[in-house]
N, C-alpha and C positions, 0 to 999 in steps of 0.2 A: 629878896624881891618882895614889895609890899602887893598886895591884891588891892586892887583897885574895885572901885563900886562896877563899873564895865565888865572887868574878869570875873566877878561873883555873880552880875547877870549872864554872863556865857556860860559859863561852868554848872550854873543850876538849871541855866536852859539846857545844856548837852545830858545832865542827867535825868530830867526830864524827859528828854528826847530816847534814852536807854529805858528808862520804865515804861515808856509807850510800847517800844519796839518788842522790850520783853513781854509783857503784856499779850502783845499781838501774835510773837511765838510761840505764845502759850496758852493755845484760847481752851484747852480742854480742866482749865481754871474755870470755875464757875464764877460769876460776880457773886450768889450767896457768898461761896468759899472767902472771897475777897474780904466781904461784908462782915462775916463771923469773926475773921482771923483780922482784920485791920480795919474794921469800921470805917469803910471803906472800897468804891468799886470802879468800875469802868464808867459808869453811868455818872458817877461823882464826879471824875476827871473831868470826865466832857462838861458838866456843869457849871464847874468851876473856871475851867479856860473860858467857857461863853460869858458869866459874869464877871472875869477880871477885863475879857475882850469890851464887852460894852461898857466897862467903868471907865474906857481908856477911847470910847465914843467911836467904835469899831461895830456894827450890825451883822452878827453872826447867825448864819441861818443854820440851824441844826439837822440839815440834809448836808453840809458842804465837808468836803470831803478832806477841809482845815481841820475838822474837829476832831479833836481829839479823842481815841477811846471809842467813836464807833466808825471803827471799820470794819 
């Protein structure tokens, strides 16, 4: 079965969706810790999803509770 361009956007959005969720079960992770060990944090997430959201002409407001990373 070939993977389609559709199947490689669901599959990376699902694992996406597991690294939030882990994330989120795991808040006694510090973001330094994140930051030291993956350069890299919660706060970058969130960044990132609001920049690729508004490149795609979506106004994300960083209170809403779509974003990613701070819950």
């Amino acid at each position: 079965m070939s993977l389609t361009e559709q199947d490689r956007l669901e599959i990376e959005a699902g694992a996406f969706r597991k690294l939030l969720e882990h994330l989120d079960s795991n808040k006694d992770v510090q973001n330094i810790d994140l930051m030291n060990l993956a350069s890299f944090c919660r706060n970058c997430l969130a960044k990132w999803y609001r920049a690729e959201a508004e490149s795609r002409g979506f106004d994300m407001d960083c209170t809403s509770s779509n974003h990613p990373g701070q819950s």
